[in-house]
Every structure is written in C-alpha cells, then in structure tokens.
N, C-alpha and C positions, 0 to 999 in steps of 0.2 A: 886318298886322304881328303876330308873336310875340311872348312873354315869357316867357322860363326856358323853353319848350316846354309850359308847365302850361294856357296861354289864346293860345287865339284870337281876335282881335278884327275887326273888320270897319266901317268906317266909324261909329266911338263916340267918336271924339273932339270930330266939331264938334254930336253927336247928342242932340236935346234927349229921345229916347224910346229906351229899350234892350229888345230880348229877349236874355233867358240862360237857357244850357238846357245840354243834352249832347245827345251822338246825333244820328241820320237825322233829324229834326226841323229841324238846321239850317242845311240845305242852304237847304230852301224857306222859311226864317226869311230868309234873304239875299234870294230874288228876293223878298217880300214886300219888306223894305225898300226895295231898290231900284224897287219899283215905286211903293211909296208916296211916296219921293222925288220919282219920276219926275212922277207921275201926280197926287198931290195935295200935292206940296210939306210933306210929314213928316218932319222927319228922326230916321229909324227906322236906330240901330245893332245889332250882334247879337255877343254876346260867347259864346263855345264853350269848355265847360269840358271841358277835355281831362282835367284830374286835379283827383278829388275826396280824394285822401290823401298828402300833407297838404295841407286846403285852401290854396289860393295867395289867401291875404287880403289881401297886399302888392299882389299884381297888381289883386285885381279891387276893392278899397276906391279906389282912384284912380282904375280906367277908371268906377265910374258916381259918383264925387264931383259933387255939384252938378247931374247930370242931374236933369228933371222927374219921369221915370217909371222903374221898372225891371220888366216883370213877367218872373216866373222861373218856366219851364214844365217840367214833372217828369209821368214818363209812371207816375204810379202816384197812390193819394191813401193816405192815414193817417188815419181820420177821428174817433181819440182822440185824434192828437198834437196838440201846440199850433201846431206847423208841420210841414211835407212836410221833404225833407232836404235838399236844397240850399237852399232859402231859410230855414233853420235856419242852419247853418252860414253863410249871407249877413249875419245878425242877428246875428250872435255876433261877423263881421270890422267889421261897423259899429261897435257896441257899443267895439270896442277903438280905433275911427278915434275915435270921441268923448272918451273915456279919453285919448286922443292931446293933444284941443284941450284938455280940462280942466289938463291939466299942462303945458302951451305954457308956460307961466312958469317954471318947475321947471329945477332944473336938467338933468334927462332923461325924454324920454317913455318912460311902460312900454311903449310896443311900436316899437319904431322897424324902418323899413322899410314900416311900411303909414303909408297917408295918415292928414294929421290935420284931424279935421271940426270948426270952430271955431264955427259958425253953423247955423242950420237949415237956411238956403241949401245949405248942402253935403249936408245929409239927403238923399238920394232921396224920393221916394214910393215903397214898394214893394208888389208884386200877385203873388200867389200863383195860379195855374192849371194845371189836374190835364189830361192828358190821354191818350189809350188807352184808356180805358176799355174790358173788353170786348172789345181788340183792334178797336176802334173808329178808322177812319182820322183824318189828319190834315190837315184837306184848307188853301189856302191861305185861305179864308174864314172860319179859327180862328184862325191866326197874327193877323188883319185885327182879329177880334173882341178880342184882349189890345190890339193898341196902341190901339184905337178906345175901348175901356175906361178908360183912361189918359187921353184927351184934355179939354181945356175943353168940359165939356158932357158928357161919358159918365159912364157908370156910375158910374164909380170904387168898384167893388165889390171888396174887398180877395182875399177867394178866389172864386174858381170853377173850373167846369168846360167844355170845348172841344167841340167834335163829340157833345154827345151832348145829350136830351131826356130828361129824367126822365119827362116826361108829354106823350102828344100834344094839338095844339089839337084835332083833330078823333077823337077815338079809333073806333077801326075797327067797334068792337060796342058792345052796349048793356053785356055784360057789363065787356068792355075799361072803360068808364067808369067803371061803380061800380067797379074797383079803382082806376080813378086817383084818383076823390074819397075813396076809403079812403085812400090815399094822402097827398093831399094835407090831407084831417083830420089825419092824426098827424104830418106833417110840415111844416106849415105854408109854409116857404120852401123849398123843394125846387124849385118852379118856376125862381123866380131864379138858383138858384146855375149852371143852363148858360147861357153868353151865346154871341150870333152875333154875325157880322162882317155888314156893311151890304153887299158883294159877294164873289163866289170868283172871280176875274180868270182867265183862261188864261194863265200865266206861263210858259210851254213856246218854247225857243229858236225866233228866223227857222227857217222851212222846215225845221221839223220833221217827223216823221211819226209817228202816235199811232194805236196798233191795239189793240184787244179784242179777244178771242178766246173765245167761248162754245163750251163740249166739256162732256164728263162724263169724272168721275173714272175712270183707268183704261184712257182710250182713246188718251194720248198726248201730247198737248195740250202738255204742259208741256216735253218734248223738242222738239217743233214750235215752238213759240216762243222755244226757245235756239238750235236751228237756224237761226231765219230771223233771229234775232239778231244771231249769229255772220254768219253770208250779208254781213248790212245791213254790219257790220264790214269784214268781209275784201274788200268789192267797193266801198263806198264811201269807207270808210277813216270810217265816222262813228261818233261818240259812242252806248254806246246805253246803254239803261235795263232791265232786264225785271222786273215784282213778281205774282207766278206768285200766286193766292188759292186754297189748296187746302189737303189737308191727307187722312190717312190714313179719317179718317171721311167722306171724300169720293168714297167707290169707289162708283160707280155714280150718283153724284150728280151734280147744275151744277158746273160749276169756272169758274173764270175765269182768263183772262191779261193780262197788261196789259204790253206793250212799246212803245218808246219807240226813235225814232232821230235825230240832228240832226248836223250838220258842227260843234255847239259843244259844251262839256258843260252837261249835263240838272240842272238842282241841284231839279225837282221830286221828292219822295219822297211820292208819295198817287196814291193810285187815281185815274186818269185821267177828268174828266169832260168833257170835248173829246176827242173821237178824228174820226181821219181813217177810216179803215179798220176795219168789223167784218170778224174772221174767225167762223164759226158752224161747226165740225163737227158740230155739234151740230142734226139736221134737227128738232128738234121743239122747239125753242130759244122760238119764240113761243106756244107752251103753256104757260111757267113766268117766261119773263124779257121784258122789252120792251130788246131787243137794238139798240131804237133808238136806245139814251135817248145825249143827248151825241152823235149822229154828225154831224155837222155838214153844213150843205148840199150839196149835190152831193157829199156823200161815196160811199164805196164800199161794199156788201155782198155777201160771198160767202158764200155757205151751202153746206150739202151736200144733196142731194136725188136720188133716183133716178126723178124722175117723166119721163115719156116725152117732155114738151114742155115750150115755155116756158107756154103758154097753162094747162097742168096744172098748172105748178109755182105759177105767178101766184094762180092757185086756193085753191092751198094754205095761201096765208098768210093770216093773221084779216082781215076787211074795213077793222078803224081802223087795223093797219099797212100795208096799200097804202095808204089815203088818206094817211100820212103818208110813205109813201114815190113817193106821187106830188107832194105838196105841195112836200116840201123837194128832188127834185130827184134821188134817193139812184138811184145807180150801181146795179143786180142785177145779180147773177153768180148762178149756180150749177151743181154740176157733180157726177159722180156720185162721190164717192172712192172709198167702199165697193167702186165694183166696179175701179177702178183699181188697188185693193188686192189683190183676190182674183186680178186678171190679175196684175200682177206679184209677187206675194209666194206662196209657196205656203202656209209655215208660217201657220197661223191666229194662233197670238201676233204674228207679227208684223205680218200682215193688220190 
C-alpha cells in the first residue's frame, strides 16, 4: 500500500521487526522478509522512502508506532555526526510523536497529523546500519544480519556496519597483521562495529537462470550480456536482471558480469553467489579468479580455448579445478571464439 506517494510500505502493519531504507537495497529487503517469514517465522516489514524532502513524518511515525525493532539502513556513514541522515530525521519525527502524547490533554497537539506516542510501548527500538562501503555489495546475508540484530538474543548493537570487515580473522601476511593489531591498538572496537547475518539464502525466483561471465575489460563482454539479455527477453518473454562489475580503469583487466533471467520479477540487487551457468571469454580466467566459486552442481561451464582437443584443453586447467569440476558434476564446454571471430568478422575492432 502507498501514502501521499512519499512511502512505500510492505507487510508492516502486522510486523513486529521493520527495515527502512531508500534505493536498490529494497528490492532484496522484501525477499529477505519474505523469506524470513517464510522460513523462520519473523515478521519482517520493509518500509521505502521514496521522499526525503519534506520528510513524510505523518506517514512513517505511524507505520513503526509500537514495532519492536526498526533498523534504518543508509548506504553512506558520517562518522562525526551524531546520526547518519535518515535516522536523524527519523529521531526528530519521533521526538514530535512524543511532544504529541505529552499534550494529549491540552487542548491541541503541536504537531497534528503525525502519530501520537503516549507510552514507551509505542517507542521503537531504533538501529542505525552503514552500508556500501567502498562500493562494497550488498548481499542478502546483511539485510539477515540488521533483523538478526534486533532479535531476543542478538546484539542489539545500536550502530554498525553491513558487508564489510574492518579486520580479517586470519590475515593473509605477517605484514597484513601487524597492521591489523595497529589497528586494532588505536581503535579498540572496530571489530564489532561490522555484523553478519547467520545465512545468505538463494532468494532468486522458481526456475530462474543465474550466469557469470568472466572477460577482460575491453573485449566486449558487457555488450554480450545485454545481448543475451535481450535474447532471454525477446524469446522467452522473461524477467531479466543484468549488473555488469567494471569500470574505465578496467581496460585490460578481469571484469565481470552477472545476469539473471526468471518467468517472475528478480527483486535480488547483489552480485550473484548461486549461478547456473559460467560464461569465461576469458581463457586464462583460472590464473587470477576461481570461476567456480557459487556454480552449483551439475552446472554449466563454457570457456574459450583454442587447444586442438578435449584431452589438451582438460590439461589446461589447474589440477584443484578439475578435481572440483569432476566432484560436483560441472557441465564443460569449450570452443574456440577467437577464431570464429577472425572467420566471420574481418575488421579487428570488431574481431
């Protein structure tokens, strides 16, 4: 249901735990809830602020009156302010809900139109979490970590952060550590402040299809997976998704692509860690990335390769990735592009 067009709301009215947010975040804020409904009996609402000027404090003082939890997730942090901006301005419409209850006897409340908070009962909890960082994804095992936070028994850590490690358990060099214990010297709680979620579920529609695509910058890649986008569209009539991970300082470099196709709509927004299908233009792909990670059993890999046989090509790839693509089952394909390219295309650009 709407309100004035300023909020979106989503199953928060019979919802004892709220996420509120803006943006692509809260697509996969919905299938979370719904799953946690589903799945562990949570009830997880998600409220969409469509307009932050002027806030709609009428709207959103009601929709979480009396909920247990509310955390409010903002893809940036402030780490002089006393609050991030939305859960600022969330303090400031409570603040007047209260203001509201204090003058219930009076003959008019000063703010009429927003609710009025008469009791603590009607207080929220509220939780504060930063996420982006970095351009750091957002994957559905972060949304999991805010309401898991919230619950009898968690954290109940008033701020943190989502998707990211300030410091690793196992740091990768000896050097790597002593910065982390530098680190962790002058910042004592740094650790705490990123929390995880207890699973990252595959929340990805019935009979979907979920494909990778490992290229280097420059060679195409991201045209190719609008194509086969469009293709998926125009021949199946389905839903599709595409979040292309590249970028200008990417020319000559790994890229990646990540597309997505279903008969329903896709409400995930994060890099795919279930896929059906790697694509690999990229022949030297298991020299820099493990192109396996996430393929699911008996999935598919096509790679590109110019070796003379299957027997060569089998050769070619590192000994722990056959054993793992003999263990789980994993499809191989491969075929030579490069030179399919040079047959039919004369111009080398387009080669």
């Amino acid at each position: 249901s709407r309100g004035l067009g300023d909020v979106y709301k989503r199953q928060v009215d019979d919802a004892d735990y709220v996420i509120l947010g803006q943006g692509s975040m809260i697509a996969t804020a919905e299938a979370v809830a719904d799953y946690l409904r589903e799945q562990r009996n949570i009830k997880v609402g998600v409220v969409n602020l469509l307009m932050f000027r002027p806030f709609p404090s009428d709207l959103v003082t009601q929709l979480i009156k009396g909920k247990q939890g509310v955390a409010v997730l903002e893809r940036l942090d402030q780490p002089l302010a006393a609050d991030l901006p939305l859960i600022r301005e969330l303090r400031a419409a409570i603040g007047h809900a209260v203001e509201n209850g204090k003058a219930v006897e009076a003959k008019s409340i000063p703010y009429p139109g927003l609710a009025t908070y008469r009791s603590l009962e009607d207080l929220p909890s509220l939780y504060s979490g930063s996420f982006g960082m970095g351009s750091r994804d957002l994957q559905p095992e972060g949304l999991i970590a805010a309401i898991e936070n919230m619950l009898p028994g968690g954290k109940h850590q008033r701020f943190f952060y989502l998707s990211i490690d300030f410091l690793r358990e196992d740091p990768v060099s000896p050097k790597q550590r002593i910065h982390q214990e530098e680190i962790e010297d002058s910042y004592p709680s740094v650790r705490s402040l990123a929390i995880r979620g207890s699973e990252n579920p595959n929340l990805m529609p019935p009979n979907s299809i979920t494909v990778r695509m490992h290229s280097v910058g420059g060679w195409g890649a991201i045209t190719t997976g609008k194509n086969l986008a469009m293709t998926l569209y125009d021949l199946l009539d389905f839903h599709i998704k595409a979040n292309p991970k590249y970028g200008s300082e990417k020319k000559g470099q790994p890229t990646t692509y990540y597309l997505s196709a279903a008969p329903e709509p896709i409400r995930v927004n994060c890099e795919y860690i279930y896929v059906d299908v790697v694509l690999s233009p990229d022949p030297n792909v298991f020299q820099h990335t493990n192109a396996l990670t996430g393929l699911k059993d008996e999935g598919v890999l096509i790679i590109q390769s110019d070796k003379p046989s299957p027997e060569s090509m089998w050769a070619s790839i590192p000994e722990p990735y056959r054993r793992i693509i003999t263990d789980r089952r994993i499809k191989l394909y491969y075929l030579d592009a490069f030179r399919i390219a040079r047959e039919e295309a004369s111009d080398p650009d387009l080669q």
